[in-house]
DOGU-452590 format. One record per residue: x, y, z of N, C-alpha, C in turn; residue in three letters. Coordinates in nm, 3 decimals, decimal comma, padded with zeros to 5 digits. Layout:
N
REC     n_xx     n_yy     n_zz    ca_xx    ca_yy    ca_zz     c_xx     c_yy     c_zz    r
REC        X        Y        Z        X        Y        Z        X        Y        Z  ALA
...
***
This chain:
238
REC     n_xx     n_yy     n_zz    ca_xx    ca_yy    ca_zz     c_xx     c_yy     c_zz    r
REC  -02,718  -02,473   05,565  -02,810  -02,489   05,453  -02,731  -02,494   05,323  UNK
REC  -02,760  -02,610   05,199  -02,690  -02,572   05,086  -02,708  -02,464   05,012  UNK
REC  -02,660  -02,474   04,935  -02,680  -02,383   04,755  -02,786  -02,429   04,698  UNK
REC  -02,832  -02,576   04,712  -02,942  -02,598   04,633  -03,095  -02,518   04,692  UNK
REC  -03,115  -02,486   04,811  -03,196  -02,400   04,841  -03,245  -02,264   04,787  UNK
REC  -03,134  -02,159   04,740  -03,135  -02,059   04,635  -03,252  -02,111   04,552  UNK
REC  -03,332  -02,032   04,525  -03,440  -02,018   04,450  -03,383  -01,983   04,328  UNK
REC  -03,284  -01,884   04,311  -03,231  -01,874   04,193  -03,195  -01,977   04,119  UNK
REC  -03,162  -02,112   04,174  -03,076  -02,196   04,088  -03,182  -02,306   04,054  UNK
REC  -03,250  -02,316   03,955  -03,374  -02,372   03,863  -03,305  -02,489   03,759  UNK
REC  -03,377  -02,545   03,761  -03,370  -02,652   03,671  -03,407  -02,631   03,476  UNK
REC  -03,350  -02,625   03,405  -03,375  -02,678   03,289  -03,408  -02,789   03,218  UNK
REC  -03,482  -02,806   03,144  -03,524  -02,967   03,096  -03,488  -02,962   02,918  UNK
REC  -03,385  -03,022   02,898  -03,326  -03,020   02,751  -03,396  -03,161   02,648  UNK
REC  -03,391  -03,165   02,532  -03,497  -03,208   02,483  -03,363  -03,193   02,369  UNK
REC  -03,228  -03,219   02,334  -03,164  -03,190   02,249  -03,048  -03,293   02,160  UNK
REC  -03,116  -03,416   02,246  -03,085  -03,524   02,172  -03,083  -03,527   01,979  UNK
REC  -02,966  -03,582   01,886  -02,996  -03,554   01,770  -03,112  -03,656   01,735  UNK
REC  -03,145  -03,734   01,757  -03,287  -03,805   01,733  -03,376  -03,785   01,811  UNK
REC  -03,377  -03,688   01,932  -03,533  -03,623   01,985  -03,610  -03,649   01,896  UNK
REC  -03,731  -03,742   01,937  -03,814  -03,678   01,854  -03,931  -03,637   01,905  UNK
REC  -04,082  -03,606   01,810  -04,160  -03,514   01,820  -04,262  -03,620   01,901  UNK
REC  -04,262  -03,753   01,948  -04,336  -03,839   02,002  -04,247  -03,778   02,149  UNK
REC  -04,190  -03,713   02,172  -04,090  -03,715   02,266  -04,150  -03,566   02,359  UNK
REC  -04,232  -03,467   02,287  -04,203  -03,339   02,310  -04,301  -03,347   02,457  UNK
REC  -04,416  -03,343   02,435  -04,509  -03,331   02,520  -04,488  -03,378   02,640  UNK
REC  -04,411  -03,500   02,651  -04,374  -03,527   02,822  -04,254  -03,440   02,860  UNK
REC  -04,203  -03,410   02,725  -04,078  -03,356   02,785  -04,127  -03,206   02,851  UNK
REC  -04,207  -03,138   02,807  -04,279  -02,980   02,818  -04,356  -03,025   02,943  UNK
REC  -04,423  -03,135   02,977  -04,515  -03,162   03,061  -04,435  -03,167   03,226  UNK
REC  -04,293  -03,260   03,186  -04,208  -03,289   03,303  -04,181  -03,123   03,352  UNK
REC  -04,132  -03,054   03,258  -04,097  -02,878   03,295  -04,145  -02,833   03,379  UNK
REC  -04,294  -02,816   03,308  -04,427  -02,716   03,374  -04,444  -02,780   03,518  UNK
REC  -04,461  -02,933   03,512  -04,484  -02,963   03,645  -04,393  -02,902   03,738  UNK
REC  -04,251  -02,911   03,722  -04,148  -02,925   03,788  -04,105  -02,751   03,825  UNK
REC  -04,134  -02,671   03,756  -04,144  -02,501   03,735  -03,992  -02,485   03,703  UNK
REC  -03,996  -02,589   03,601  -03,841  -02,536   03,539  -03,835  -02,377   03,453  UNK
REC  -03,727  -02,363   03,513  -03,700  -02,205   03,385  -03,736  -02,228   03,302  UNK
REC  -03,681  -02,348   03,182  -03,700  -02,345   03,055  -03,696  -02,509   03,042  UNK
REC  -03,761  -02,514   02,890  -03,696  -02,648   02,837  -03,665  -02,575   02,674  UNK
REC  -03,530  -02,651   02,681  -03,469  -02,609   02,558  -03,479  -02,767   02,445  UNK
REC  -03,497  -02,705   02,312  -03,530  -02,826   02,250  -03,466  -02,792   02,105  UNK
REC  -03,425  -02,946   02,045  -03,379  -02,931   01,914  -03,448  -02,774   01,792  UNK
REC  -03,396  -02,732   01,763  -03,482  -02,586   01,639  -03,599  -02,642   01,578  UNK
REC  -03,561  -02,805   01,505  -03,690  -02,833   01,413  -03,843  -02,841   01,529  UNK
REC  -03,825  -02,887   01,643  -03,873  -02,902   01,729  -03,962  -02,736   01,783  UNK
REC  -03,941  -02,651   01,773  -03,963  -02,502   01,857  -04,113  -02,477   01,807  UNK
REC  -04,126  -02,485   01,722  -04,275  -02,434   01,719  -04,393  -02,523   01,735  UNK
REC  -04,317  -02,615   01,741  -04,436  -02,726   01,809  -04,424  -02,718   01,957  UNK
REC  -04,305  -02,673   01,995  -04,283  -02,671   02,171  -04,412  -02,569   02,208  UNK
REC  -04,374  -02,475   02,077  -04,433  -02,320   02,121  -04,650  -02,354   02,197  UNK
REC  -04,605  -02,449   02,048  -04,790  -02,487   02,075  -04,824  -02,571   02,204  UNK
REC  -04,737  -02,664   02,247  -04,778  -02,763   02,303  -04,742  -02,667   02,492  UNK
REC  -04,694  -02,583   02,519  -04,691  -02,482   02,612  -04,764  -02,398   02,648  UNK
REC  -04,855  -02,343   02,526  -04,920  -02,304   02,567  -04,918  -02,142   02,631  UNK
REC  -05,013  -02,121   02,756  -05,001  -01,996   02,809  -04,896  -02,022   02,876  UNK
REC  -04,802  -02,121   02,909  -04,685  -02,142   03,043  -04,573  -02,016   02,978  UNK
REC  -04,548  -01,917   03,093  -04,446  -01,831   03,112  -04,284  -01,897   03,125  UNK
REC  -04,331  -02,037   03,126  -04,159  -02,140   03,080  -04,111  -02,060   02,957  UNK
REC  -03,976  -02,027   02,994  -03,875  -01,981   02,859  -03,861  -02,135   02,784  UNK
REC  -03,855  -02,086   02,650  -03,868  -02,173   02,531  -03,691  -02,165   02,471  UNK
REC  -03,637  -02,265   02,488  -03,478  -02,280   02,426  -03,482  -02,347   02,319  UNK
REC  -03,393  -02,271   02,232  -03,314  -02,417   02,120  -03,150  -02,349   02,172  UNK
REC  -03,112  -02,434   02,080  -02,959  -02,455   02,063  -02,902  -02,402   01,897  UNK
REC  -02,842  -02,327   01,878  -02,784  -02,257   01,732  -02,617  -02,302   01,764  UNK
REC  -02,592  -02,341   01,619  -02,465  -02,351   01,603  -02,401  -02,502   01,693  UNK
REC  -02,519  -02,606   01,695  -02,503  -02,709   01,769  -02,483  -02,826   01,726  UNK
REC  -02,363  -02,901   01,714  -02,278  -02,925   01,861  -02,166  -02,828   01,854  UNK
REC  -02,142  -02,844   01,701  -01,961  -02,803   01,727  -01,942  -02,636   01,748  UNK
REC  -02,051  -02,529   01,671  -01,995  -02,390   01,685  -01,940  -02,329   01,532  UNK
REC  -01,895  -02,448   01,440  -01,805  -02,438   01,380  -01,880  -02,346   01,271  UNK
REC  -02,000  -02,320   01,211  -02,043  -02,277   01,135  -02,037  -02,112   01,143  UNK
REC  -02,032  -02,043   01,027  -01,999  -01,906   00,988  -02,096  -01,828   01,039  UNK
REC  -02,039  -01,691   01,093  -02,126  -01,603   01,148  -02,283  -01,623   01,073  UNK
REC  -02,288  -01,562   00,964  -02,439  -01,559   00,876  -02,516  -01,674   00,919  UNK
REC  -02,472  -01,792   00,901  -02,523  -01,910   00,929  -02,619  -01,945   01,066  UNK
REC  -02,542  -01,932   01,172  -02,581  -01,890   01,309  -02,728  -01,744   01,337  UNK
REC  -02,673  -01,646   01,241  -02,742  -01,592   01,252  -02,869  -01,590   01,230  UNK
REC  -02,871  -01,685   01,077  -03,020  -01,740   01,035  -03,066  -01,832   01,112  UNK
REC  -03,035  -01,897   01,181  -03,084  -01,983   01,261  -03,107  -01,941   01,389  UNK
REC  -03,048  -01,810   01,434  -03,112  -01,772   01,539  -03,242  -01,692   01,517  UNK
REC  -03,248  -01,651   01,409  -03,349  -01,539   01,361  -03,470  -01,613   01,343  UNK
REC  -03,465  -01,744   01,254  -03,564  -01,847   01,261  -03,604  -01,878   01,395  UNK
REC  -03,554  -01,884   01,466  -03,584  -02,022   01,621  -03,675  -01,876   01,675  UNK
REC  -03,619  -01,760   01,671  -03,699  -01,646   01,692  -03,829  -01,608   01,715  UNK
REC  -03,844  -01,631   01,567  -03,966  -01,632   01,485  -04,105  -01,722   01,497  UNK
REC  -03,972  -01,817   01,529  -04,110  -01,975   01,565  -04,137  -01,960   01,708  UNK
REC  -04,060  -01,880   01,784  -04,113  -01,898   01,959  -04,002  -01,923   02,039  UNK
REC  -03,933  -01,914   01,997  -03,804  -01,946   02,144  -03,762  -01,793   02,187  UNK
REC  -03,716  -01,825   02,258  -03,710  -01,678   02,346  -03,602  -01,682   02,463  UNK
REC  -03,497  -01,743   02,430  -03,416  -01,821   02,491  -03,299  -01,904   02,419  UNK
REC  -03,190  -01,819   02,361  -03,113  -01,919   02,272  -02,968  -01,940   02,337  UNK
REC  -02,907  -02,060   02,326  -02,767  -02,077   02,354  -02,723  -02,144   02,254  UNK
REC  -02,620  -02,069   02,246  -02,531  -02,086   02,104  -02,383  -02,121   02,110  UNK
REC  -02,329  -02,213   02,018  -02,151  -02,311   02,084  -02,081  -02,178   01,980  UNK
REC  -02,006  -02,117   02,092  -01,902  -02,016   02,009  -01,801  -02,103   01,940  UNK
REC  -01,765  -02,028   01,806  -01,657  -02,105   01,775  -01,526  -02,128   01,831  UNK
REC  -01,529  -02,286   01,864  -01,360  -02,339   01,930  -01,257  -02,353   01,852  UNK
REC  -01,267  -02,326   01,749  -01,231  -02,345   01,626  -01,096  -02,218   01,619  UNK
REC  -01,173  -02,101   01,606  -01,151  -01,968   01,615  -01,033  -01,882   01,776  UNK
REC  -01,105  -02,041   01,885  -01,074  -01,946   02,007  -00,937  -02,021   01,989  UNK
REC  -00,945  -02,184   01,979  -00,818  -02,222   01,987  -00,709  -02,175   01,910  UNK
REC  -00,706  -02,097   01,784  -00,667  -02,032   01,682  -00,591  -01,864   01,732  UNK
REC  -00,634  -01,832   01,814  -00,651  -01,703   01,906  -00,680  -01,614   01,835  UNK
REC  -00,846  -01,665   01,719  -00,901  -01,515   01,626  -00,959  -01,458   01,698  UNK
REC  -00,967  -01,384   01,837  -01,102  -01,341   01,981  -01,189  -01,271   01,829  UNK
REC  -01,125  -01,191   01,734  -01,232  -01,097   01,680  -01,332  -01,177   01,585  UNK
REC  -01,342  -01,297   01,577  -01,401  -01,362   01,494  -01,521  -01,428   01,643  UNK
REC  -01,453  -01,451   01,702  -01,484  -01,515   01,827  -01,628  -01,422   01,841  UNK
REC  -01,561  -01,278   01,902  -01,661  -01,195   01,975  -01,736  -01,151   01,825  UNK
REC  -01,752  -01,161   01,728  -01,841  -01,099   01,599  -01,946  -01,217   01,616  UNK
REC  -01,926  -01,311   01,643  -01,989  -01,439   01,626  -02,095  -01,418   01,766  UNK
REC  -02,068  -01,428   01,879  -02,128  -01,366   01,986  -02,199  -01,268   01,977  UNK
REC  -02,157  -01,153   01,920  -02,225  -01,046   01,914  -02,341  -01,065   01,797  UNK
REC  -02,322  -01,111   01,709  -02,422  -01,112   01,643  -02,538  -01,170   01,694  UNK
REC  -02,550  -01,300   01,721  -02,633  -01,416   01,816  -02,710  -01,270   01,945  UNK
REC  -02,648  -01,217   02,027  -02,708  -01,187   02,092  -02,752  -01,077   02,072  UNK
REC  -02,715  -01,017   02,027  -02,798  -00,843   01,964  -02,908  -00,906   01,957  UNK
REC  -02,923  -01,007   01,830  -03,066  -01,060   01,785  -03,133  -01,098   01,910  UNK
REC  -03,089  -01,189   01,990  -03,149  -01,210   02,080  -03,272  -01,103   02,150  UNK
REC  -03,134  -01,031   02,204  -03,220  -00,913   02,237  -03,314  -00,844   02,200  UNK
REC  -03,305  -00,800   02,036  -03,382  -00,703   01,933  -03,539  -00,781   01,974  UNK
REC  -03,527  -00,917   01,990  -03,610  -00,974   02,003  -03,705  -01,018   02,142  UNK
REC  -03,652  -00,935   02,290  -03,667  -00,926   02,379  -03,593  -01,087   02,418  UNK
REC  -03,548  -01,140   02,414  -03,507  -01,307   02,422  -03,382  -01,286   02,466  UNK
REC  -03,311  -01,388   02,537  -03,213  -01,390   02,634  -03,106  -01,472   02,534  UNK
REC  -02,989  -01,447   02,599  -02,890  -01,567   02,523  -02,765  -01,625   02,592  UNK
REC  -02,701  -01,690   02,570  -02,591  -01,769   02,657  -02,528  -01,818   02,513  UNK
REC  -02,344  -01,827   02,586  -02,283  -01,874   02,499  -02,218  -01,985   02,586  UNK
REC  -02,263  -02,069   02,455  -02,150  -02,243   02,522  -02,081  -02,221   02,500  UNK
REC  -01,971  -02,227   02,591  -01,811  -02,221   02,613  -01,731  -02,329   02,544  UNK
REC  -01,759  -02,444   02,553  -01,733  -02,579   02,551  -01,644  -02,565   02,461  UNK
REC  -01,519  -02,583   02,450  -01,439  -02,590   02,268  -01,305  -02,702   02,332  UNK
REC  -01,347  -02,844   02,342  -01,264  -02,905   02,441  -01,171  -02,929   02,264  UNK
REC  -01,036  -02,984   02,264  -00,968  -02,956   02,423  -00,917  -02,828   02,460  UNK
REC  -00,968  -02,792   02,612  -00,926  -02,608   02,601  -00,932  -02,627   02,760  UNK
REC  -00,797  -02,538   02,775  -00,732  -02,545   02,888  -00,874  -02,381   02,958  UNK
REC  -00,828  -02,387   03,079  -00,918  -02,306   03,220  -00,887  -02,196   03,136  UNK
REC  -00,783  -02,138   03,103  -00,756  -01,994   03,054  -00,802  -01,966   02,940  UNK
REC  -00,826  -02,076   02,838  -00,915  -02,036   02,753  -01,028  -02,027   02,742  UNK
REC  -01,099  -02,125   02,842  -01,245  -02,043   02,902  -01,271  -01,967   02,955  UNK
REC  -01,154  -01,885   03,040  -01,157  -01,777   03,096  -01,171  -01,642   02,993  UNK
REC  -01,073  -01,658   02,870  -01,102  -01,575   02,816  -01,221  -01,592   02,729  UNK
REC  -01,282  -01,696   02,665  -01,420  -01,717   02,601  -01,530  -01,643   02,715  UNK
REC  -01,511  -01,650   02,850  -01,621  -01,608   02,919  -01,583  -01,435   02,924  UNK
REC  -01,468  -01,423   02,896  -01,506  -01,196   02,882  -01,497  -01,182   02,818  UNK
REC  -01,525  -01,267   02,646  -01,556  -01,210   02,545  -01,746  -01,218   02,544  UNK
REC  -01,776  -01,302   02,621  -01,879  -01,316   02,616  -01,938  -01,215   02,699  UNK
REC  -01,920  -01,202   02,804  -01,981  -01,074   02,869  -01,917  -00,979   02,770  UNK
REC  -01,812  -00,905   02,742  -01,798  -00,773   02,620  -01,956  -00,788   02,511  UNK
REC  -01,989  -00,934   02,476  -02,085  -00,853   02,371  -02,222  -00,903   02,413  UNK
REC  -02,203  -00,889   02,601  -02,389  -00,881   02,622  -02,478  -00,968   02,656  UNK
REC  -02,368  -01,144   02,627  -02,449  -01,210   02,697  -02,460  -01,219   02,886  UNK
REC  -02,625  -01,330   02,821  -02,696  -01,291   02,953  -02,661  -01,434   03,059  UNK
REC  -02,601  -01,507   02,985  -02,498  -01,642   03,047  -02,405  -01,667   02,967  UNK
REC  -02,327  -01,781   03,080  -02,225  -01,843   02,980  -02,244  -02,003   03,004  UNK
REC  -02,241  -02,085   02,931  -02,288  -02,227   02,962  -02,157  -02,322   02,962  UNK
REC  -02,168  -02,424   03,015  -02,043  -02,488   03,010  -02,000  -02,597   02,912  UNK
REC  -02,099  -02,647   02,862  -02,112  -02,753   02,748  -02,222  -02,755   02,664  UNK
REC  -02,218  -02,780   02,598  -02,342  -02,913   02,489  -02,394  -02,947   02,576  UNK
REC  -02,368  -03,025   02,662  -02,512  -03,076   02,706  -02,443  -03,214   02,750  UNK
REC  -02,345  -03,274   02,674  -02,284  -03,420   02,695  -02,172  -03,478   02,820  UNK
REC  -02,094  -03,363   02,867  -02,012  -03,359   02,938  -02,048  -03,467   03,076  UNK
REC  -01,939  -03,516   03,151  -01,990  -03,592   03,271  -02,041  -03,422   03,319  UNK
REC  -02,127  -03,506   03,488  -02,146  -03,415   03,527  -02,007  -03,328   03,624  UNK
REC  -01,952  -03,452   03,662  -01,811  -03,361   03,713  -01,697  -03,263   03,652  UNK
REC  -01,718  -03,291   03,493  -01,658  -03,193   03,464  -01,748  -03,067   03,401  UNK
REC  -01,870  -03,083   03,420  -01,930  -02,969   03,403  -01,950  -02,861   03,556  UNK
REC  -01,975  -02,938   03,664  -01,971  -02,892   03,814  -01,773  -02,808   03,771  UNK
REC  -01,655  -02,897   03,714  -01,536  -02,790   03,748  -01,570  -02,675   03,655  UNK
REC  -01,596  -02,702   03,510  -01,648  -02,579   03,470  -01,716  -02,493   03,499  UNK
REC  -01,833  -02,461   03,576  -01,893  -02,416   03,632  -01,834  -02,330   03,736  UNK
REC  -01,737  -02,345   03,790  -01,650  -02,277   03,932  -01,577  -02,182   03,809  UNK
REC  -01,475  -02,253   03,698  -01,440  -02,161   03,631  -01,484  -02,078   03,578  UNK
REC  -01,614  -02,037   03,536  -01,682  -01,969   03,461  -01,731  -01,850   03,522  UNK
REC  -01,763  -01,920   03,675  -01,855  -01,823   03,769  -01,731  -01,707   03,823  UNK
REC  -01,566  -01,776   03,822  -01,519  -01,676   03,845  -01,456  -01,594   03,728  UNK
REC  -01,485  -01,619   03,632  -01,472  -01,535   03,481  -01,535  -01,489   03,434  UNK
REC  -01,687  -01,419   03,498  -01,735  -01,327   03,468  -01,849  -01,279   03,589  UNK
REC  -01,875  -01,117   03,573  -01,912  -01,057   03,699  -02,101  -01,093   03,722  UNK
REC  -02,119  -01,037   03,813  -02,259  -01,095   03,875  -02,376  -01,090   03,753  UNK
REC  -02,309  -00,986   03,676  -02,468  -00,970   03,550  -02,508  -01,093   03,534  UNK
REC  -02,386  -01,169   03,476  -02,377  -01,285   03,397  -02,412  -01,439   03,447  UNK
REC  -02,511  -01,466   03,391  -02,542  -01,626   03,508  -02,444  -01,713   03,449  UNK
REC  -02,446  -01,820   03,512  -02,385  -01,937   03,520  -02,433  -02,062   03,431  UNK
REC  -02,448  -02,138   03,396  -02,570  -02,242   03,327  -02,463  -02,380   03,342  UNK
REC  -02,480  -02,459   03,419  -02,413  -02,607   03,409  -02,485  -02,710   03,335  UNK
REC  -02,430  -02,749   03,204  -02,506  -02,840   03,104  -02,473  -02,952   03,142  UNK
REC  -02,497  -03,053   03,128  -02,443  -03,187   03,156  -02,576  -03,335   03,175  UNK
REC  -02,485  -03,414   03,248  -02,542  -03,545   03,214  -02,543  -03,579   03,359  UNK
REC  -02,668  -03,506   03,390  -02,672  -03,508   03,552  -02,737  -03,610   03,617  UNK
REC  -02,689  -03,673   03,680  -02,811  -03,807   03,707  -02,864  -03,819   03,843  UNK
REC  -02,726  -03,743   03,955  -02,781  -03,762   04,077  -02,777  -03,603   04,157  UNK
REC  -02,882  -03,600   04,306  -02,913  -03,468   04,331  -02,738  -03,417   04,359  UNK
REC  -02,704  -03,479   04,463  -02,525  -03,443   04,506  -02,473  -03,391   04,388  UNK
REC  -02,513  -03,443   04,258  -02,409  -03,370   04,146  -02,436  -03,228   04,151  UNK
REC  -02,647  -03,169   04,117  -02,663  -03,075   04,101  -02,627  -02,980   04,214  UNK
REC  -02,655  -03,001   04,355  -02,601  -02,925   04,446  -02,414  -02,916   04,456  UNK
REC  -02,331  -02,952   04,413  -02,213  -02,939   04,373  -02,257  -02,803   04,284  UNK
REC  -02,287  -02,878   04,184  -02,282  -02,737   04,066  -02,316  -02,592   04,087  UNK
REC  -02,435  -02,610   04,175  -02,499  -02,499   04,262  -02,375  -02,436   04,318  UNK
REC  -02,297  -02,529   04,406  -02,198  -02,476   04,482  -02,113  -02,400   04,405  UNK
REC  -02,076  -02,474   04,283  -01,979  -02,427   04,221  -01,971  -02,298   04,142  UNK
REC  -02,087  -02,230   04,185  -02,148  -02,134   04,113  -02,245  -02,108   03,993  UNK
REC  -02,312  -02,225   03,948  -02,429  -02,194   03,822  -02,560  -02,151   03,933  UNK
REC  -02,609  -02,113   03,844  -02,752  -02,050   03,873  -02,876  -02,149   03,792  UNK
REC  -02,791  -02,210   03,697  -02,903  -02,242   03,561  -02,814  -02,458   03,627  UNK
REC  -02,923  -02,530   03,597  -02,859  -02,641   03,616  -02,946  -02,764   03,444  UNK
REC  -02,907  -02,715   03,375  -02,937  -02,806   03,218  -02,898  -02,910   03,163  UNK
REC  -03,020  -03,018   03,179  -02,983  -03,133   03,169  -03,092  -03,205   03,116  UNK
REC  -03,046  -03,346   03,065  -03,228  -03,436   03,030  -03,269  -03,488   03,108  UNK
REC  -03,365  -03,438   03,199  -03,413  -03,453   03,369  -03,497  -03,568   03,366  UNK
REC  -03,519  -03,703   03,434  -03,531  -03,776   03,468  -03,682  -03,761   03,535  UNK
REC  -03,782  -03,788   03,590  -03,829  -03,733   03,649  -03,836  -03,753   03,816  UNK
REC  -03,756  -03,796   03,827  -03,720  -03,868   04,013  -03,593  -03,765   04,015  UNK
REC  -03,540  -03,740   03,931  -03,440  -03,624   03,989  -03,490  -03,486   03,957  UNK
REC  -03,548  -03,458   03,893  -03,653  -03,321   03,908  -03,706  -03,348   04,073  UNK
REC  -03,808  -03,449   04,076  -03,847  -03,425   04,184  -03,743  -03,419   04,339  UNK
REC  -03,687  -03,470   04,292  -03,567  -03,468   04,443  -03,484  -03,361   04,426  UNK
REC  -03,470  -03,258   04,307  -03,451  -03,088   04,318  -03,530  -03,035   04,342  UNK
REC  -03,662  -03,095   04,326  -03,782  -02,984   04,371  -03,770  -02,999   04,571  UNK
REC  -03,797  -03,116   04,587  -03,800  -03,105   04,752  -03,701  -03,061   04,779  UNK
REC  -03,574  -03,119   04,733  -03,430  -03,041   04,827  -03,497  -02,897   04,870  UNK
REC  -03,506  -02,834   04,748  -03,554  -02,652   04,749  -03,666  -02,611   04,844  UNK
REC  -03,782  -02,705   04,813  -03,890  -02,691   04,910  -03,815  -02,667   05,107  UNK
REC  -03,708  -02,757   05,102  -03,718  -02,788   05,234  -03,642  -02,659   05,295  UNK
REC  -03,596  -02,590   05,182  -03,462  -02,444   05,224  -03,552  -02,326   05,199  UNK
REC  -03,499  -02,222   05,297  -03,553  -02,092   05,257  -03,494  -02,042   05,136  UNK
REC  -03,598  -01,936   05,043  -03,495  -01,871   04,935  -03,427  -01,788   04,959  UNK
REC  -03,340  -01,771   04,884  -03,218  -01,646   04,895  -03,282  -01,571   04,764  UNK
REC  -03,246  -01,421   04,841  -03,234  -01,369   04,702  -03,108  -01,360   04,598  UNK
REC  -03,199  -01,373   04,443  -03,126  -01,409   04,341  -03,051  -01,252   04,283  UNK
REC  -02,984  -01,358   04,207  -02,889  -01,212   04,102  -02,972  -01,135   04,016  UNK
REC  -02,984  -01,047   03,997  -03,056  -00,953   03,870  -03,028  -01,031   03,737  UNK
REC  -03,083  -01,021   03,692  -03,082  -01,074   03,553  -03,143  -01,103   03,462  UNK
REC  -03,109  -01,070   03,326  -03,259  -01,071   03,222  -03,273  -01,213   03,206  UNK
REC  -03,187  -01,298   03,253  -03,221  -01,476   03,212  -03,304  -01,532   03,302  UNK
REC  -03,337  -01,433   03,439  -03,398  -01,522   03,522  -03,553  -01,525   03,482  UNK
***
């Protein structure tokens, strides 16, 4: 039996295109719910219209802070996580600065993390940090992923969102073995076919985030249908 069977390993539906737009939202929330994705994560200006158009659905509500590059100053990040908050997301992933890691400031690194997710939390809301700070060798995602568990997050993600999917499936192996079971996995990418997502599965994500198609939602939904579940990892992201 594969990995894609795990019940744990759910689909995300991203909505984070920089010209998303708001003619865009409702199928995109609609494809989710059908599909019983974890979440759909969507541009910030976007969140409180997600919030409305969802409804009573127990779908986690995502944006993205500090997106694409990371590069922006602690405070900055912070207001924007505090906002996306406020409007309804409950679910944030945020691009640590690559800026900082390639630099080897970790303490700027992990202040930046820590801030993002305290809030998170204060706010009952989950958080993940995008790793992504290309170009950056395995060891420096290795260490971006135990600074990230040190301040609490509840994943670590592997990209933006843009990456092929093969190099988000190798990220994904790296990540899963750079930090311990608390911590989920999240493979972002530009997933188009099922073989990619069951790779990724394999490779250790739990979370599989992407702009889902709706013929490949449905051909993750049956794969899963046709497998028994396993039980999943503990975790406040699930």
């Amino acid at each position: 039996m594969t990995a894609i069977g795990r019940r744990a390993a759910r689909l995300e539906h991203r909505l984070t295109r920089p010209n998303a737009s708001m003619g865009e939202l409702d199928a995109a929330v609609a494809l989710a719910i059908e599909h019983d994705c974890a979440a759909v994560t969507v541009n910030p200006w976007l969140v409180k219209a997600a919030k409305r158009v969802m409804g009573r659905s127990r779908m986690r509500l995502g944006t993205v802070v500090g997106y694409p590059t990371g590069s922006q100053i602690l405070a900055v990040k912070a207001f924007e996580a505090s906002k996306a908050l406020e409007q309804g997301a409950n679910q944030i992933d945020f691009v640590l600065n690559g800026g900082a890691l390639l630099s080897g400031d970790d303490e700027i690194v992990y202040n930046d993390m820590l801030a993002v997710v305290d809030m998170a939390h204060s706010a009952l809301a989950v958080a993940g940090v995008i790793v992504e700070a290309e170009p950056v060798s395995d060891e420096l995602l290795r260490k971006a992923c135990r600074l990230a568990e040190r301040a609490g997050a509840d994943y670590v993600v592997t990209s933006a969102g843009e990456v092929t999917a093969r190099r988000s499936i190798h990220q994904a192996a790296v990540l899963r073995d750079s930090v311990g079971p608390r911590v989920q996995v999240k493979a972002a990418g530009r997933f188009r076919r099922l073989a990619d997502v069951r790779a990724a599965v394999a490779a250790g994500a739990t979370r599989i985030s992407a702009e889902l198609t709706p013929e490949l939602a449905q051909a993750v939904a049956a794969a899963m249908d046709d497998a028994p579940p396993a039980r999943a990892v503990a975790s406040r992201a699930s």
